[in-house]
N, C-alpha and C positions, 0 to 999 in steps of 0.2 A: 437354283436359288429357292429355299423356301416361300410360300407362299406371302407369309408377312414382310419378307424381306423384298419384295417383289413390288408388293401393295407400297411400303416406303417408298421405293424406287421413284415408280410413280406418280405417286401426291409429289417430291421431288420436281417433278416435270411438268407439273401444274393439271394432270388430271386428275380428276374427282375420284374419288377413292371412298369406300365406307371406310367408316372409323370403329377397330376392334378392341372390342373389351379386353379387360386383363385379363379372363381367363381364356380368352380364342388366342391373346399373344401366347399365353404360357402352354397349349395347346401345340400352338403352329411350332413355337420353337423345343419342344419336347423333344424331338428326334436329333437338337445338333449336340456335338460331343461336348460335352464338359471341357475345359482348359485346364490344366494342373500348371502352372508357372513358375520358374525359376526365377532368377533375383534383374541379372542382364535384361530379359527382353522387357521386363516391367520399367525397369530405367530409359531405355535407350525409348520406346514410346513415350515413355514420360515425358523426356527432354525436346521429344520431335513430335509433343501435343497432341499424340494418336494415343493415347492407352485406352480411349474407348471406344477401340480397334475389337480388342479384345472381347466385350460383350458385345459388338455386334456380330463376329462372326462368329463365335460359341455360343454352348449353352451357359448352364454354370462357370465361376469362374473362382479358381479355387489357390490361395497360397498355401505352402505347409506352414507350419511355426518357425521351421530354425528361417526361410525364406524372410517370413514377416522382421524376426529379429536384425538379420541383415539389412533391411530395409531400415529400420529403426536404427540402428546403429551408423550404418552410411547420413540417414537426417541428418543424427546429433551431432557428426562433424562437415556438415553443409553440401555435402554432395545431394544434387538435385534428384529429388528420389518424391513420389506420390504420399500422403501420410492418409494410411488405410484407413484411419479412423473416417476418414470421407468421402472414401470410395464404396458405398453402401454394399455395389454386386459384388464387390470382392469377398468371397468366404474363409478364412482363413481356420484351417485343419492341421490335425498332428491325426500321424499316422499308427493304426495301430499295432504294428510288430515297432513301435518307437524303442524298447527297450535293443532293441538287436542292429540299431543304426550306429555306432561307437563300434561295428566291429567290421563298415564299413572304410575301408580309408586312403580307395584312390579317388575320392572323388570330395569335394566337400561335404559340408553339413545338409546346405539346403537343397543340391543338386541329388541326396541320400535321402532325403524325406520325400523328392518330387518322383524318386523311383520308385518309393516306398508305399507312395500314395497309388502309383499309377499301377503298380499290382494287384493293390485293392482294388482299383477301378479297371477295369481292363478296357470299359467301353471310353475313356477319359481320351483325352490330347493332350500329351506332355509339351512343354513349352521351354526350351534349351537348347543353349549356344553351346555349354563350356564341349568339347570336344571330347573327353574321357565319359562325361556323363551319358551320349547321344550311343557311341559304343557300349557304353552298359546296357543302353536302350533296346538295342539293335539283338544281343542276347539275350535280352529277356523279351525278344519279341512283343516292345511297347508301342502303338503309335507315337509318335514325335511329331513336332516340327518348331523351327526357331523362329527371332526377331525377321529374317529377313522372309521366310514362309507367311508369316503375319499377314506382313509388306504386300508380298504378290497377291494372296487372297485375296486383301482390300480390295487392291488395284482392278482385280480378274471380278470382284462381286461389284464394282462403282463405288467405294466410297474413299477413293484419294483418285486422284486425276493421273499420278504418278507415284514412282516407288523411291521415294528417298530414302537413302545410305544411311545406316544406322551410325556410320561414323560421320555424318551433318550432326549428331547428339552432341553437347560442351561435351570435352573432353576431359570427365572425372575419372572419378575411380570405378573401377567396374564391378568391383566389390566393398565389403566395408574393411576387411582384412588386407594389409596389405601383403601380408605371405602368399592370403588365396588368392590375390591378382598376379603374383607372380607365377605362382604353380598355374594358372589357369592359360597366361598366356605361354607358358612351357608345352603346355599340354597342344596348343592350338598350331604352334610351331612347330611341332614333330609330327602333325598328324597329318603322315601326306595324303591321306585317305577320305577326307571330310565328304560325310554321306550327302546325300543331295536333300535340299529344304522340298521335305513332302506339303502338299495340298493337306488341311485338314478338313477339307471333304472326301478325299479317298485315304479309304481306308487300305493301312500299308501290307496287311498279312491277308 
């Protein structure tokens, strides 16, 4: 466990602790990976009051565009989804081979921009459920890990006592599209092969 995340711990417990400036935080947590996230795990934290899961156990924490759009789109018809505008650490990017993502198309839009991204970043942690996306991952030799990888981190770092089922989340849409929820759970049904939720402090390659 990083060293500031250690020092938390403990103020936590009631002992004295010095208190570190902003630049020994930005410092101590310099070394954890970046998060690149897809649309699911941002929800399903949403709904189970953990999304600032996310900045404590990463560094950066990064959506693509088409991800943000999704998001914005699931709002505007009341699925319980975070509104970025008020999520300050949340950065939101488009990637730059963006013109060459339309000739993607087993996978969605933003699950294509979060591979997209993670090329660019190679030192990043991809953040994806959908099951077709995690196999693209896995070929292009990306780290990953999903909602429920999140979960065990927390739990294995202290900062949830247990690991709740990301199906305790209401039960919405899991995207904004209802095609891509369908394709998505097609995809999760056929895949008897479902890779294991890596740690994203070990590094997978």
């Amino acid at each position: 466990m990083p060293r500031a995340l250690f020092l938390v711990k403990l103020a936590d417990y009631g002992v004295d602790t010095f208190r570190l400036t902003q630049a020994e935080v930005e410092r101590e947590t310099r070394g954890l990976p970046e998060l690149i996230c897809n649309t699911s795990p941002i929800q399903y934290l949403h709904q189970l009051g953990l999304l600032d899961l996310l900045r404590q156990l990463g560094g950066p924490v990064t959506v693509p565009a088409a991800v943000a759009r999704e998001i914005n789109d699931g709002r505007a018809v009341a699925v319980s989804l975070p509104d970025l505008a008020e999520v300050p650490w949340i950065t939101i990017a488009r990637p730059a081979s963006a013109a060459a993502l339309p000739l993607v198309t087993d996978v969605g839009p933003g699950e294509a921009e979060v591979l997209a991204l993670g090329l660019e970043r190679r030192d990043a942690v991809l953040v994806l459920d959908d099951a077709v996306a995690r196999r693209s991952a896995d070929t292009l030799r990306l780290r990953y890990t999903g909602t429920l990888g999140i979960l065990l981190d927390a739990k294995k770092a202290g900062f949830v006592a247990s690991v709740p089922s990301p199906l305790a989340a209401p039960r919405r849409a899991h995207r904004a599209g209802a095609a891509h929820r369908s394709r998505e759970r097609r995809a999760h049904k056929n895949d008897k092969r479902q890779p294991p939720f890596s740690s994203i402090w070990t590094k997978r390659w």
